[in-house]
CHARMM-style PDB file with segment names, atoms N, HN, CA, C and O in Angstrom:
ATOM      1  N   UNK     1     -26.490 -80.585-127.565  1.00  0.00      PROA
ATOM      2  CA  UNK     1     -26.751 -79.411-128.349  1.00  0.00      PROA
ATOM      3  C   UNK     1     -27.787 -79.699-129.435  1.00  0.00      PROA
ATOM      4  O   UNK     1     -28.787 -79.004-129.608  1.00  0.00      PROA
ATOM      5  N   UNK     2     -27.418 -80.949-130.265  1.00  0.00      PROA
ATOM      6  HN  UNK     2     -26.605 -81.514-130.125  1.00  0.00      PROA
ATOM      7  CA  UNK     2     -28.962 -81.258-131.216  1.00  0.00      PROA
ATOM      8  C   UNK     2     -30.196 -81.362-130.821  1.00  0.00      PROA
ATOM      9  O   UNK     2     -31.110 -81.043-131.583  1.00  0.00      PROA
ATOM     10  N   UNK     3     -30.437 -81.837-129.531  1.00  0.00      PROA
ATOM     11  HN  UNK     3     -29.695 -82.095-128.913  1.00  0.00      PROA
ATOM     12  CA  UNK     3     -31.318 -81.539-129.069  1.00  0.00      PROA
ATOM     13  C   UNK     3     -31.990 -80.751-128.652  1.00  0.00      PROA
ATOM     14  O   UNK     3     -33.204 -80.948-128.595  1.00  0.00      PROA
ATOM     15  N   UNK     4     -31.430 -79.607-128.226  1.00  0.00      PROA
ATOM     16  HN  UNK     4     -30.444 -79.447-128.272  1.00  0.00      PROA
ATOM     17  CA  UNK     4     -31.706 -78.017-127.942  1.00  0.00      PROA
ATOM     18  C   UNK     4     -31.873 -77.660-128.750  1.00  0.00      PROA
ATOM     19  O   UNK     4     -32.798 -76.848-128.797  1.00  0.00      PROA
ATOM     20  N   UNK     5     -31.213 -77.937-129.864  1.00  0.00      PROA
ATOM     21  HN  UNK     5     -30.462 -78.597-129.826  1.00  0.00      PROA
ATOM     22  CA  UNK     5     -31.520 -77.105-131.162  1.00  0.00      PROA
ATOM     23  C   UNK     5     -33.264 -77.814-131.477  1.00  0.00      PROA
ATOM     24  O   UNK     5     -34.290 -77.136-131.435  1.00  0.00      PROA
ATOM     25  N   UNK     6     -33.207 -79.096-131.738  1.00  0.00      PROA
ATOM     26  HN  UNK     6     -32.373 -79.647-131.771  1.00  0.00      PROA
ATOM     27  CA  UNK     6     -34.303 -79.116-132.425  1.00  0.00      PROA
ATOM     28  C   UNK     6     -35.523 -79.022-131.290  1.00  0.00      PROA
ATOM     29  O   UNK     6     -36.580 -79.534-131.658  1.00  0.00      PROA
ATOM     30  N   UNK     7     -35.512 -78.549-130.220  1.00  0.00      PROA
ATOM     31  HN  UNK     7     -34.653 -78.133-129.921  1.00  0.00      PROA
ATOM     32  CA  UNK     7     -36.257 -77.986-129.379  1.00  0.00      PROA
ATOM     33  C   UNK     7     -36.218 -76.775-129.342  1.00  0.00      PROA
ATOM     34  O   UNK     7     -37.099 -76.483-128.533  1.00  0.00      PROA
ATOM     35  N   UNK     8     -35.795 -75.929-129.673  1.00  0.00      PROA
ATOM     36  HN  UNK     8     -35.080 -76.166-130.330  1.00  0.00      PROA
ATOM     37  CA  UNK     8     -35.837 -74.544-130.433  1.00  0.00      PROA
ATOM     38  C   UNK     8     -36.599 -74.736-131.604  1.00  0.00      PROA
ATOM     39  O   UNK     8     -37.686 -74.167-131.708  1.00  0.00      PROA
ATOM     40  N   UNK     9     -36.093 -75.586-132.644  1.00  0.00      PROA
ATOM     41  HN  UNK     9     -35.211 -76.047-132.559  1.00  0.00      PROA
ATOM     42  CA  UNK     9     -37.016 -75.373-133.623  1.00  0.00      PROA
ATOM     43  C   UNK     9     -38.516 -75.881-133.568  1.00  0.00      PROA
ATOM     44  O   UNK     9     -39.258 -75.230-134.303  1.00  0.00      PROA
ATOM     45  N   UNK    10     -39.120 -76.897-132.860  1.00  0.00      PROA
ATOM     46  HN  UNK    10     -38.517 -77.426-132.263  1.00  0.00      PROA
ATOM     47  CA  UNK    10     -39.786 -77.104-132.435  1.00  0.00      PROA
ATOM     48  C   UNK    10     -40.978 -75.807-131.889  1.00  0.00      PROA
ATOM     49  O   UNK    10     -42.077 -75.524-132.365  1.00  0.00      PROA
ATOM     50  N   UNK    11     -40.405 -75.345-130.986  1.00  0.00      PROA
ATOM     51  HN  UNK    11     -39.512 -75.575-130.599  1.00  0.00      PROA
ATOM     52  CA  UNK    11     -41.229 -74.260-130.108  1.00  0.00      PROA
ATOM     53  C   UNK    11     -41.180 -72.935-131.296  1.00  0.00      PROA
ATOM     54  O   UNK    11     -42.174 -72.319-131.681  1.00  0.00      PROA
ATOM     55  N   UNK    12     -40.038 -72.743-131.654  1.00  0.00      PROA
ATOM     56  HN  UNK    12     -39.231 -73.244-131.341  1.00  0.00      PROA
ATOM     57  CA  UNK    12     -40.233 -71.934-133.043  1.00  0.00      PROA
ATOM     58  C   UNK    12     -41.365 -71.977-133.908  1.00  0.00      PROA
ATOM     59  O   UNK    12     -42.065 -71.006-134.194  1.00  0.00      PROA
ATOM     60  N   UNK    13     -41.526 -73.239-134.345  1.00  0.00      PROA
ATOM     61  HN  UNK    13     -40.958 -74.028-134.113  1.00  0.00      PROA
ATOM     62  CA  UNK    13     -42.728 -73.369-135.147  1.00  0.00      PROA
ATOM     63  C   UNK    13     -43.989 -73.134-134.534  1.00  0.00      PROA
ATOM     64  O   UNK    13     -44.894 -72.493-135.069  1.00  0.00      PROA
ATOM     65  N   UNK    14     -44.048 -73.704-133.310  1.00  0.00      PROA
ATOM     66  HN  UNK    14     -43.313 -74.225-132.876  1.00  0.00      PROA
ATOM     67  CA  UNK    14     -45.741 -73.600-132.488  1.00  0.00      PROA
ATOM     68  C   UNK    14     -45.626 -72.187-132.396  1.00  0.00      PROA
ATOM     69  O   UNK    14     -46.632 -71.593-132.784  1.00  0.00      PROA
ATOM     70  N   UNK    15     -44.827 -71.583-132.054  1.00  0.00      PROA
ATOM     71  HN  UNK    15     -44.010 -72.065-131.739  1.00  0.00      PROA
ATOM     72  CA  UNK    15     -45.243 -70.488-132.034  1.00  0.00      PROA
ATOM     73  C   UNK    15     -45.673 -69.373-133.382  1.00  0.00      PROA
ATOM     74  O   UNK    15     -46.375 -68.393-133.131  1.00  0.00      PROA
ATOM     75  N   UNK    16     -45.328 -69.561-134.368  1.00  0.00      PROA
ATOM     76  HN  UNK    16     -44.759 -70.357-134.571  1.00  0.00      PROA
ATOM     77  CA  UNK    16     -45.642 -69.684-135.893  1.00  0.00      PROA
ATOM     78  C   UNK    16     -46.989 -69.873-135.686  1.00  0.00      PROA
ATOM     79  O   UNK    16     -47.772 -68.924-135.631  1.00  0.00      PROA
ATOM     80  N   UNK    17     -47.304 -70.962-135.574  1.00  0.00      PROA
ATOM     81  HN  UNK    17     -46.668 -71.733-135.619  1.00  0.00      PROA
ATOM     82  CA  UNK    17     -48.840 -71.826-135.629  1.00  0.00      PROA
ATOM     83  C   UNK    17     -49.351 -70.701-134.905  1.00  0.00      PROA
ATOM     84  O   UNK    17     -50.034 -70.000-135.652  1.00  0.00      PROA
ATOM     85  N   UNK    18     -49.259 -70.113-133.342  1.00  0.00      PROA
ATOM     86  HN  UNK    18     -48.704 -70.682-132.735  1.00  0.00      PROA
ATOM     87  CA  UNK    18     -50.049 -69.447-132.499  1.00  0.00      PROA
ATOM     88  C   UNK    18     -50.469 -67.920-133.561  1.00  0.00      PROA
ATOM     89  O   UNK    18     -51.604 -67.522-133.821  1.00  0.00      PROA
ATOM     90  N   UNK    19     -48.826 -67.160-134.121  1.00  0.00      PROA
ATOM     91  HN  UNK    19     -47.903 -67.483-133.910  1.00  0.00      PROA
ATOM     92  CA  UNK    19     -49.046 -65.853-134.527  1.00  0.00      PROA
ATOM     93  C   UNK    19     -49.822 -66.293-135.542  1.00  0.00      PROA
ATOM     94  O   UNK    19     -50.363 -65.203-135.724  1.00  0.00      PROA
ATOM     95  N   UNK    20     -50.556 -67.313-136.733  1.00  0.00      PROA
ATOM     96  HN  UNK    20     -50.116 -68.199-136.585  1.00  0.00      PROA
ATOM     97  CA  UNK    20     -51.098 -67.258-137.554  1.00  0.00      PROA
ATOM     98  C   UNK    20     -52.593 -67.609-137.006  1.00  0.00      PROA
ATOM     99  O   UNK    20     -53.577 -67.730-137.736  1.00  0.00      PROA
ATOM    100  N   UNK    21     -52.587 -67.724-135.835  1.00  0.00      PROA
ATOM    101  HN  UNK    21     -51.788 -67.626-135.242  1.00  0.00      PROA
ATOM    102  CA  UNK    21     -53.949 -67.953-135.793  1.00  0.00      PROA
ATOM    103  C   UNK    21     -54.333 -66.532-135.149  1.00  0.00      PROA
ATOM    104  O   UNK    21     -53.863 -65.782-134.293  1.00  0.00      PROA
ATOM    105  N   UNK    22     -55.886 -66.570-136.366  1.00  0.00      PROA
ATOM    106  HN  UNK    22     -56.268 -67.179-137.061  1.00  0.00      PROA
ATOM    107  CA  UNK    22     -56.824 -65.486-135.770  1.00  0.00      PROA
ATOM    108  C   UNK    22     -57.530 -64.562-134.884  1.00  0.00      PROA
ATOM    109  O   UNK    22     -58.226 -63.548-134.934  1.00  0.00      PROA
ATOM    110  N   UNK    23     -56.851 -65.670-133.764  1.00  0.00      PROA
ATOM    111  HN  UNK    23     -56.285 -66.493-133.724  1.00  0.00      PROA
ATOM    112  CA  UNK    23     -57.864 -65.062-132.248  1.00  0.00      PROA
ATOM    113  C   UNK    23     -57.031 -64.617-131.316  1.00  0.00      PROA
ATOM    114  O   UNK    23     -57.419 -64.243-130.210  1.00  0.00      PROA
ATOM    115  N   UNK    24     -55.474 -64.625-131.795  1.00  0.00      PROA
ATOM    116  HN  UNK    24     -55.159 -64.929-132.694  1.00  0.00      PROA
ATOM    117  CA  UNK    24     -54.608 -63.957-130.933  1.00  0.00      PROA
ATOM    118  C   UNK    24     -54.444 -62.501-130.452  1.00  0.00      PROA
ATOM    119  O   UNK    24     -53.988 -61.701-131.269  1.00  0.00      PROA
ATOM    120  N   UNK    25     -54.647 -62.225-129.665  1.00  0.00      PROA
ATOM    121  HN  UNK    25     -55.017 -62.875-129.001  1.00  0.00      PROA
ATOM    122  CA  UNK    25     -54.799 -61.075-129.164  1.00  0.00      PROA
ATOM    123  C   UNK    25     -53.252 -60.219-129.265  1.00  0.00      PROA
ATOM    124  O   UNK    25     -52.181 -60.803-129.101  1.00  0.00      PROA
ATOM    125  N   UNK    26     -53.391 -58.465-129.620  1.00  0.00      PROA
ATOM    126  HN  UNK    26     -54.262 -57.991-129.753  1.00  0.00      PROA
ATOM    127  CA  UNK    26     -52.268 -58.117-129.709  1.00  0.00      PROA
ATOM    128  C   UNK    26     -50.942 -58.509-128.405  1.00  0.00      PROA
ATOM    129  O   UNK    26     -49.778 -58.880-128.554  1.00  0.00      PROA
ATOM    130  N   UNK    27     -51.655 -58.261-127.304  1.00  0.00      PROA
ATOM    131  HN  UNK    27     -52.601 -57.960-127.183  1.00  0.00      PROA
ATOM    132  CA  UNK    27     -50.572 -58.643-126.086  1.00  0.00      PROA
ATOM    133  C   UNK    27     -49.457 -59.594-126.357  1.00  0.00      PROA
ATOM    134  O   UNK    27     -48.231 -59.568-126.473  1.00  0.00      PROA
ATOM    135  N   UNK    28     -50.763 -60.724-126.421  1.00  0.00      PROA
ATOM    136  HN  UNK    28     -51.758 -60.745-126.327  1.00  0.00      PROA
ATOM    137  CA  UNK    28     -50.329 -62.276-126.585  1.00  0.00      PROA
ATOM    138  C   UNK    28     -49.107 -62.556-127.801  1.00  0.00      PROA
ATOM    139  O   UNK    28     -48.075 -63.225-127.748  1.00  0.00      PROA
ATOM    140  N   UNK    29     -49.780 -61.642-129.029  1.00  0.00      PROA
ATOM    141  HN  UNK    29     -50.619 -61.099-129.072  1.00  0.00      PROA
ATOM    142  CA  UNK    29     -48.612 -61.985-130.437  1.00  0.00      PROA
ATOM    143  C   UNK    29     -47.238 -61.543-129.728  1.00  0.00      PROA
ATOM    144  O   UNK    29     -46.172 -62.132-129.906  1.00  0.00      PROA
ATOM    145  N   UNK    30     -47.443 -60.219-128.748  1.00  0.00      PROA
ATOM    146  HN  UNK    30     -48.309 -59.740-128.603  1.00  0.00      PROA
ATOM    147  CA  UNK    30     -46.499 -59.747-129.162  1.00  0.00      PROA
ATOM    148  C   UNK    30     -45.284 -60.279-128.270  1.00  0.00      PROA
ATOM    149  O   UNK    30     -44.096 -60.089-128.532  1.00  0.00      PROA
ATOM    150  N   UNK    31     -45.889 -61.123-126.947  1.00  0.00      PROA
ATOM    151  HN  UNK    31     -46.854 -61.278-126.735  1.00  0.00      PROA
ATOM    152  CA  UNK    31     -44.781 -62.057-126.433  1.00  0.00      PROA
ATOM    153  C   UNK    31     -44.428 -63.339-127.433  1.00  0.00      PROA
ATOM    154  O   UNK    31     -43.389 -63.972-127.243  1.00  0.00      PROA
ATOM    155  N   UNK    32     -44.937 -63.536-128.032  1.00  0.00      PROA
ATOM    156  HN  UNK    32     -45.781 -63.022-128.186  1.00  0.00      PROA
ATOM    157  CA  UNK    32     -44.795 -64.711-128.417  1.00  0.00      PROA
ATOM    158  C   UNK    32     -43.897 -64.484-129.836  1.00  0.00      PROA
ATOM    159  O   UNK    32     -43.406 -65.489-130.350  1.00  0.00      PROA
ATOM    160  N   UNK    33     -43.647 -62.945-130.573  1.00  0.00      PROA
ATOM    161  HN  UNK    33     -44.046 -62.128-130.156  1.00  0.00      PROA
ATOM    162  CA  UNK    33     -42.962 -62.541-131.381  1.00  0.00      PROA
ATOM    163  C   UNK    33     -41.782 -62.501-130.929  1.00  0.00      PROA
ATOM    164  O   UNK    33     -40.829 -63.038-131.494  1.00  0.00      PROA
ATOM    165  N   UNK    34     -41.689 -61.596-129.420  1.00  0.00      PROA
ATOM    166  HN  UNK    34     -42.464 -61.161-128.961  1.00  0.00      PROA
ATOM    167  CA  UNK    34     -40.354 -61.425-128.525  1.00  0.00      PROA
ATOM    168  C   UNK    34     -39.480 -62.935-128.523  1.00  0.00      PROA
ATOM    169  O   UNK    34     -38.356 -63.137-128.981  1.00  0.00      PROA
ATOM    170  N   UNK    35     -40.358 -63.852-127.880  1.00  0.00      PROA
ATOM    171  HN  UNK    35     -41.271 -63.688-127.508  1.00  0.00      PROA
ATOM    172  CA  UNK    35     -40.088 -65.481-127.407  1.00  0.00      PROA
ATOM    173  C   UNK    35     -39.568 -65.692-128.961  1.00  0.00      PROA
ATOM    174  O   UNK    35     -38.363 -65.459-129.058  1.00  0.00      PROA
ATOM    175  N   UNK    36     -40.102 -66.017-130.002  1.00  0.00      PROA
ATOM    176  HN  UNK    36     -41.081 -66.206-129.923  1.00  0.00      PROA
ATOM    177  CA  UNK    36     -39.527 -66.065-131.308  1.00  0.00      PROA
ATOM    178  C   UNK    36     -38.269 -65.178-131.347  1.00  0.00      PROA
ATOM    179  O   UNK    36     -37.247 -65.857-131.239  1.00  0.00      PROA
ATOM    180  N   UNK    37     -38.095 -64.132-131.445  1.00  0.00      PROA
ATOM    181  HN  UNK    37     -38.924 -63.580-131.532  1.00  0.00      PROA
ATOM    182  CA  UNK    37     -36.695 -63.622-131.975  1.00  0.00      PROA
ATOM    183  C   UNK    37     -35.591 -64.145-130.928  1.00  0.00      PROA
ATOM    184  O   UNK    37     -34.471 -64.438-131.348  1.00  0.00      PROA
ATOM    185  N   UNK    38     -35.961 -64.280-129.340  1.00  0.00      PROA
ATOM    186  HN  UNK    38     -36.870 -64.042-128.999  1.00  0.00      PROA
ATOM    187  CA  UNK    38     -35.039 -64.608-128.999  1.00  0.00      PROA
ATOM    188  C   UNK    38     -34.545 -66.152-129.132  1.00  0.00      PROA
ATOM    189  O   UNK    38     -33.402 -66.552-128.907  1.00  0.00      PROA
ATOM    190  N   UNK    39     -35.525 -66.835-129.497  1.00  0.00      PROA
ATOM    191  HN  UNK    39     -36.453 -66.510-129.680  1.00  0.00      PROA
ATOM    192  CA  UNK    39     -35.427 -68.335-130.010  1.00  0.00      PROA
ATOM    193  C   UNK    39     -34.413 -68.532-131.423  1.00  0.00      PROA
ATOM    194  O   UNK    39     -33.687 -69.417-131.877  1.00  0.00      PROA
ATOM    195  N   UNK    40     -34.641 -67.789-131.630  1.00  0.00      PROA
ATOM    196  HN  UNK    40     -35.231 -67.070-131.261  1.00  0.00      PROA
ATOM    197  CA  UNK    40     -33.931 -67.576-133.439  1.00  0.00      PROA
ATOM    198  C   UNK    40     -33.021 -67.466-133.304  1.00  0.00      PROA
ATOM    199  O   UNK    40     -32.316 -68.392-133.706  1.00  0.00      PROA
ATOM    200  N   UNK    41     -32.262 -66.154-132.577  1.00  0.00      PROA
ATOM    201  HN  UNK    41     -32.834 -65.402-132.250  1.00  0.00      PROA
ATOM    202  CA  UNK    41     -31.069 -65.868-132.312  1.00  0.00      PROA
ATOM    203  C   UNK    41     -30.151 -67.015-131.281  1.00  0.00      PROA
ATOM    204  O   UNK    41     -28.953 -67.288-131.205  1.00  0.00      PROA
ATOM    205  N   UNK    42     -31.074 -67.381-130.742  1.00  0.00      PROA
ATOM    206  HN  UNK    42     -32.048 -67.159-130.803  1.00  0.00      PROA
ATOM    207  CA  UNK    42     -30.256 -68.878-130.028  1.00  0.00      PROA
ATOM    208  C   UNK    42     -30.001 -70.112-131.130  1.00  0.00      PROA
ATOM    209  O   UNK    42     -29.165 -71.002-131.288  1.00  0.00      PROA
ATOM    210  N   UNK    43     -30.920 -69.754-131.638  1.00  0.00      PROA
ATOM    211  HN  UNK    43     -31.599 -69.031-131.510  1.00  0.00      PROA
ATOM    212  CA  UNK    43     -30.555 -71.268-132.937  1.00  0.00      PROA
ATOM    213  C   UNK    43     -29.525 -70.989-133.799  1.00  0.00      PROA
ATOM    214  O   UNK    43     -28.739 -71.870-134.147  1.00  0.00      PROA
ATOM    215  N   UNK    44     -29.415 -69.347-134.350  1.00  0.00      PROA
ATOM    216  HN  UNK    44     -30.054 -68.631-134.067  1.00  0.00      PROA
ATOM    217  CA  UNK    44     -28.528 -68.858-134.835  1.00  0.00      PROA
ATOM    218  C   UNK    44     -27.071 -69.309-134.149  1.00  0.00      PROA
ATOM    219  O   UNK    44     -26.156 -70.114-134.318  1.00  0.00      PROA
ATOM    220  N   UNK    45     -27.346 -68.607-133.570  1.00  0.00      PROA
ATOM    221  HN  UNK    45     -28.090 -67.953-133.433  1.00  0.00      PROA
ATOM    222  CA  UNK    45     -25.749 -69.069-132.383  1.00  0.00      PROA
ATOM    223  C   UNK    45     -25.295 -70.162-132.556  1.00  0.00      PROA
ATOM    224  O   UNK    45     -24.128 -70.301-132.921  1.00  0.00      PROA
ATOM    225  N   UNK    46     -26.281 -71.407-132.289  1.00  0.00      PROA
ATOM    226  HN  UNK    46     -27.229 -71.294-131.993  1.00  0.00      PROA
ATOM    227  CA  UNK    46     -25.983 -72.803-132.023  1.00  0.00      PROA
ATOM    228  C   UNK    46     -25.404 -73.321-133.269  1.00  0.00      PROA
ATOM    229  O   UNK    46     -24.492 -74.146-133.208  1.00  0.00      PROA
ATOM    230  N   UNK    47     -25.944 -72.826-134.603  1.00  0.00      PROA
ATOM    231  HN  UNK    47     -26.685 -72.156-134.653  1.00  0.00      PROA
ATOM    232  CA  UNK    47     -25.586 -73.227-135.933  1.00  0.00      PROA
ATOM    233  C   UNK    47     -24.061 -72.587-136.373  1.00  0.00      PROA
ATOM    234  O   UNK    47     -23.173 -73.073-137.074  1.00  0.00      PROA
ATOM    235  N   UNK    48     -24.152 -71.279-135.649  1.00  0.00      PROA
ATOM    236  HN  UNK    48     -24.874 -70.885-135.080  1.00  0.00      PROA
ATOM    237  CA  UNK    48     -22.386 -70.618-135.774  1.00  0.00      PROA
ATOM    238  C   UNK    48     -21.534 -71.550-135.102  1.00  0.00      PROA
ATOM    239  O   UNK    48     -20.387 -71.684-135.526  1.00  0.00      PROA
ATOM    240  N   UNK    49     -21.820 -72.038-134.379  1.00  0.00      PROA
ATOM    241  HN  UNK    49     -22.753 -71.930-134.034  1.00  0.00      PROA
ATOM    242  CA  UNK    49     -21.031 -72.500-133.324  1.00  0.00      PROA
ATOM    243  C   UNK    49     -20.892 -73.937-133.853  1.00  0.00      PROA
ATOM    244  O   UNK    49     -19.720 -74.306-133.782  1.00  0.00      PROA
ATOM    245  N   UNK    50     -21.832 -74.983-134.426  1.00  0.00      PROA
ATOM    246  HN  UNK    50     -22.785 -74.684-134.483  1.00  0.00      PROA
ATOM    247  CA  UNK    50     -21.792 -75.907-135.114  1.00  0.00      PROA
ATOM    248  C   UNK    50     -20.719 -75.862-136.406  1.00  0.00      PROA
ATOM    249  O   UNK    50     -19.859 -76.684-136.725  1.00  0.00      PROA
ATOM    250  N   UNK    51     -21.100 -74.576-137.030  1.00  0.00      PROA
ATOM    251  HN  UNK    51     -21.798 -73.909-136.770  1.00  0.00      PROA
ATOM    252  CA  UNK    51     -20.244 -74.758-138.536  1.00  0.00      PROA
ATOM    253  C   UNK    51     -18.489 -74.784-137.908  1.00  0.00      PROA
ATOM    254  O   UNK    51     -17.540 -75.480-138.268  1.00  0.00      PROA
ATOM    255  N   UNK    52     -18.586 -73.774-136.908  1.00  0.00      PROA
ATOM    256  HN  UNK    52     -19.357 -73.209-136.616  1.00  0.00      PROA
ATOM    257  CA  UNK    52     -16.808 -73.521-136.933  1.00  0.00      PROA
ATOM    258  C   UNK    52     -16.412 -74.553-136.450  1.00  0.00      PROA
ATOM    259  O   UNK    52     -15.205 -74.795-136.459  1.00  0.00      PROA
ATOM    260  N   UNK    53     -17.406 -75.512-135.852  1.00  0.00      PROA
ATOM    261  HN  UNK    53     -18.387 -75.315-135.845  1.00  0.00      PROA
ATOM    262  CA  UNK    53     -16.622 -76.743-135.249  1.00  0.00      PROA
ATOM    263  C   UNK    53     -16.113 -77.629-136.661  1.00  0.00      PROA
ATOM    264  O   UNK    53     -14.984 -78.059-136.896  1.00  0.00      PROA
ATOM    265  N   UNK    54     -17.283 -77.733-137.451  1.00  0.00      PROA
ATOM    266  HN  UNK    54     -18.200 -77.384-137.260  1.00  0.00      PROA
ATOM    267  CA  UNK    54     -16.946 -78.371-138.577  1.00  0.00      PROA
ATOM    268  C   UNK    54     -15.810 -77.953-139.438  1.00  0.00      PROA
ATOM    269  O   UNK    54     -15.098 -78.825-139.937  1.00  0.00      PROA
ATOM    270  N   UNK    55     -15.568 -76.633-139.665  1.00  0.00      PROA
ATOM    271  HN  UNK    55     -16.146 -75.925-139.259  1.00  0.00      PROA
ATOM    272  CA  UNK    55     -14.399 -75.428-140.094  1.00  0.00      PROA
ATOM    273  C   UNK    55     -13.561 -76.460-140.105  1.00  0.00      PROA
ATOM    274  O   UNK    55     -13.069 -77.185-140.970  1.00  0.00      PROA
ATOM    275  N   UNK    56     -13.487 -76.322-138.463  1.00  0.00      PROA
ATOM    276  HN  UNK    56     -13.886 -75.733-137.760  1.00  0.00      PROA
ATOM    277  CA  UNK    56     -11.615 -76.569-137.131  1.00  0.00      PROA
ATOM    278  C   UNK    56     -11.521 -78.216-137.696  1.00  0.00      PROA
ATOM    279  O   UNK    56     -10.486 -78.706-138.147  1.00  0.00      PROA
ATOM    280  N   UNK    57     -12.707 -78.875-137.577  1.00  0.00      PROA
ATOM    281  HN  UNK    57     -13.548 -78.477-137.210  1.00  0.00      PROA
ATOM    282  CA  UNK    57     -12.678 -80.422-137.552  1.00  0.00      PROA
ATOM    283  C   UNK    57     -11.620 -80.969-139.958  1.00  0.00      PROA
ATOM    284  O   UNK    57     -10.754 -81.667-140.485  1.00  0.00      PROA
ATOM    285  N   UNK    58     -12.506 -80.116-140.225  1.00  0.00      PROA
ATOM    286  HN  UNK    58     -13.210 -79.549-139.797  1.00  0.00      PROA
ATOM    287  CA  UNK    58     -11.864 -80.016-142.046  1.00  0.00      PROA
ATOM    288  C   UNK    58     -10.895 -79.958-141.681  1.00  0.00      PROA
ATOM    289  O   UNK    58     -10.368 -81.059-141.520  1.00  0.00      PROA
ATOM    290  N   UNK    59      -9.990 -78.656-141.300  1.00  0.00      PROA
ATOM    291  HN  UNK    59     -10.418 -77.762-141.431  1.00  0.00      PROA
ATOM    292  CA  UNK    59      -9.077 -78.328-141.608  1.00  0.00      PROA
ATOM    293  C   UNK    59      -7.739 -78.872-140.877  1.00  0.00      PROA
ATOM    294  O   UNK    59      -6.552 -78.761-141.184  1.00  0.00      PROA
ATOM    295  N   UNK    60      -8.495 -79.606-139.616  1.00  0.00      PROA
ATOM    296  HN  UNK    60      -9.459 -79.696-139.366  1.00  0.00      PROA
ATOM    297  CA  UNK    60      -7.496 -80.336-138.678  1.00  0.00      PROA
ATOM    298  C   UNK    60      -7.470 -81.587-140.059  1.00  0.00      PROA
ATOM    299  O   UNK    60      -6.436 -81.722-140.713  1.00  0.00      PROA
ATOM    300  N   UNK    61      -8.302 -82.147-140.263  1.00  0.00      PROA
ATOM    301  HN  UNK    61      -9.142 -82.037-139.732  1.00  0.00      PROA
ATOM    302  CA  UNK    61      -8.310 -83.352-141.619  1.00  0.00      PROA
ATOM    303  C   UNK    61      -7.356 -82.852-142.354  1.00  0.00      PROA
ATOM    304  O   UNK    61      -6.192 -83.251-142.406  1.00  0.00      PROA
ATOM    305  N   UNK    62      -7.883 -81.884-142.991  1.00  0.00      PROA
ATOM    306  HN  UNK    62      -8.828 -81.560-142.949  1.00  0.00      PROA
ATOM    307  CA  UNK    62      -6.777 -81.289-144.136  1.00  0.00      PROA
ATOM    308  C   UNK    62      -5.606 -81.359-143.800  1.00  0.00      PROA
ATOM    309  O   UNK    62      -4.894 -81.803-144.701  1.00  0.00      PROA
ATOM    310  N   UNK    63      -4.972 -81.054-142.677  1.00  0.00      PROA
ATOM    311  HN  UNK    63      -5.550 -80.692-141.946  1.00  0.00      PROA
ATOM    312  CA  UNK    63      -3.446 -80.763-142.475  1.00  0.00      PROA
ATOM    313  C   UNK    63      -2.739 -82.232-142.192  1.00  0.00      PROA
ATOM    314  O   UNK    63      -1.577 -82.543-142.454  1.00  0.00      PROA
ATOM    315  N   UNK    64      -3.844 -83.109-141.536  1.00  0.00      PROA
ATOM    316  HN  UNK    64      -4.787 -82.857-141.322  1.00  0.00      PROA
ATOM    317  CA  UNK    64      -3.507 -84.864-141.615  1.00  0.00      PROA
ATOM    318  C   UNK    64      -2.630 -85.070-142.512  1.00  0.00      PROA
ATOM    319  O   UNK    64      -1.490 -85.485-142.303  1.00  0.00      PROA
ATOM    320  N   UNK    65      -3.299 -84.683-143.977  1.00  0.00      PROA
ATOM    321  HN  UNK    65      -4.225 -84.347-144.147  1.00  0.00      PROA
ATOM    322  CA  UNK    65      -3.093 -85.454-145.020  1.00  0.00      PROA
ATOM    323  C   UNK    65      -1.693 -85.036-146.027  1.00  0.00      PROA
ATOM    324  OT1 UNK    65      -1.427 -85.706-147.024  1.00  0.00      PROA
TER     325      UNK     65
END
């Protein structure tokens, strides 16, 4: 999963780099805006899904003790 993630963020950014450059044509931004939101919302996910593990993992600790 860290790895996916930071291959999401990765392609996230180039694609950043692409919408700021000048010579992009509307077509082109506008897949590459689409490809971004749905990239985001996957990283999103991955980070929800990260924290509650951490949540479950605390609170299993917590009750250890």
């Amino acid at each position: 999963m860290a790895a996916d993630f930071g291959k999401q963020l990765e392609r996230l950014e180039a694609i950043v780099r692409k919408l700021e450059a000048e010579d992009l044509d509307l077509d082109e931004a506008l897949k590459l805006f689409e490809e971004g939101v749905e990239r985001l919302r996957a990283a999103r996910e991955q980070l929800a899904e990260a924290d509650l593990k951490v949540k479950k993992a605390l609170k299993v600790e917590g009750s250890d003790r």
